[in-house]
C-alpha positions, 0 to 999 in steps of 0.5 A: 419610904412611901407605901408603894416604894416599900412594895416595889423594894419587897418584890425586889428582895422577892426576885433576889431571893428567889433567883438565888435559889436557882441553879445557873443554866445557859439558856444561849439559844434565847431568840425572845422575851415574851414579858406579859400574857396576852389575854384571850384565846391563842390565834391559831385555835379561832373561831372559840366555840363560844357554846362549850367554853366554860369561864371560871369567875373570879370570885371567892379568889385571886386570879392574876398575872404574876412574874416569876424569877427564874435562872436568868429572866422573869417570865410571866405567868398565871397565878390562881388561889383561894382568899385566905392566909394559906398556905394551900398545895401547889398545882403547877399547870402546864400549858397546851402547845398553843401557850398559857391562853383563857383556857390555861387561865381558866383552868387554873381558875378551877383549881383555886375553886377547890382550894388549891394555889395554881401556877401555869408559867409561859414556858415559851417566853424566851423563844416568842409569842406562839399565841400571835401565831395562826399556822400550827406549823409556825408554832411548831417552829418555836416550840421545837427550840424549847429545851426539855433543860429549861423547862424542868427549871422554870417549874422548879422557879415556879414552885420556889415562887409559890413557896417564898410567897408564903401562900404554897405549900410545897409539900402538897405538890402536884402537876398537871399538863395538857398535849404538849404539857402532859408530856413535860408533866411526865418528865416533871414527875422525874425531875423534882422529888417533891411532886406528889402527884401527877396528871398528864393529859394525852401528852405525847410518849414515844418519838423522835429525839434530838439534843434538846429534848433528848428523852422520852416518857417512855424512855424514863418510866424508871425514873419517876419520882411520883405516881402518874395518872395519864388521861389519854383519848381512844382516837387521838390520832397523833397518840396511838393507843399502842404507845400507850400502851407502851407507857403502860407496860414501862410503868408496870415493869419499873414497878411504878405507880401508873395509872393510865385511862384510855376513853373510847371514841375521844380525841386529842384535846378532849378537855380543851372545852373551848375547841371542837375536840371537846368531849364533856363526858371524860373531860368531866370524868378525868377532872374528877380523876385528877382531884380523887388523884391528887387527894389519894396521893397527898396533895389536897386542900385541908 
């Protein structure tokens, strides 16, 4: 068997393996199949202010796209670690609402700097392509099809991934997600007994429900496996302040481990350096925030 059959039967087998360790989920509402990330920045955040995008360079580790076998398809994903045998801890990065673009990618860039095996999974890939897409409106469309039940699946495919790959390690699991990621990273932290941490950049609280997402952050304070540090902006016009405080007080009466930062004069989207919502001062302080986070609580780069 030639060298590249043997890889392609390797990966094969890895798909395979992976896949039957998911659970069975029918995912009937499927209207699309993004297969591939597309590169650069999501259409509907044009023009990038090229003056504050920051790029992370791929040196010193490997940075790539990769395909995940979950309960029914692959989906596509990016995949940052540092060179080496590992295995690292496992950060799972959870997209922006516009999609895993340069920023996501980037992102995950930074924590393969510090030592750590990123995993940022297309979490649309079923429903469509929302970086095509320049109307928020039109994005919002595709994402209200998205459900809560298969979001928490393809995380957990997403872990089973690094794992099997031999480079994670998934007892030093955390989390991180921005805008409509830092809400599913506080239901993550419900989900999966293994995170370790969590970090939820201004994701949203309270709010309506319906049939596919049908809980909450605040709704399941109860129900959180792992410590939480949210990092939320004082003038965030669609995150009041008060339902963070909310979150607070839920946190703080279900005796969990909550911590939750509120920067003065910040808005939504304040770590998005590519964006005119960038704000270095508490992008760069919930950064150190988040690293101090994850060591304190175990997930760490040895």
């Amino acid at each position: 068997m030639s060298r590249d059959s043997s890889e392609a039967a390797h990966d094969i087998n890895f798909a395979s393996d992976l896949r039957s360790l998911m659970p069975r989920v029918d995912f009937s509402r499927r209207q699309a199949l993004v297969t591939t990330l597309a590169t650069g920045f999501a259409l509907a955040t044009q023009p990038v202010s090229a003056q504050t995008a920051i790029t992370t360079s791929t040196d010193g580790i490997d940075a790539g796209e990769v395909q995940i076998p979950t309960a029914d398809v692959d989906i596509p994903a990016y995949r940052a670690m540092p060179l080496g045998a590992g295995p690292f801890p496992i950060v799972l990065v959870v997209q922006e609402i516009f999609g895993v673009h340069e920023h996501i990618k980037d992102v995950c860039r930074r924590f393969a700097k510090a030592g750590y095996m990123a995993v940022a999974p297309q979490m649309y890939a079923r429903q469509g392509d929302v970086l095509k897409l320049s109307k928020i409106d039109e994005i919002r469309a595709i994402v209200a099809k998205v459900p809560d039940a298969q979001v928490m699946s393809d995380l957990d495919a997403a872990v089973a991934f690094a794992e099997l790959s031999g480079k994670g390690d998934a007892t030093r699991l955390g989390i991180t997600g921005f805008c409509w990621g830092g809400r599913i990273t506080w239901l993550y932290a419900t989900h999966n007994a293994k995170v370790k941490a969590s970090v939820a950049w201004y994701g949203r609280l309270t709010g309506e429900t319906n049939a596919l997402t049908p809980k909450n952050p605040v709704d399941v304070a109860a129900d959180l496996k792992a410590p939480v540090l949210g990092l939320y902006g004082g003038d965030d016009q669609g995150i009041p302040v008060d339902t963070v405080e909310q979150m607070r007080t839920a946190c703080k009466a279900a005796g969990k481990t909550c911590e939750i930062v509120v920067y003065p004069g910040a808005p939504h989207a304040f770590h998005a350096d590519y964006r005119p919502s960038y704000r270095a001062e508490p992008a760069k302080d919930g950064w150190a925030k988040l690293l101090a986070w994850f060591k304190q609580n175990g997930v760490s780069a040895k």
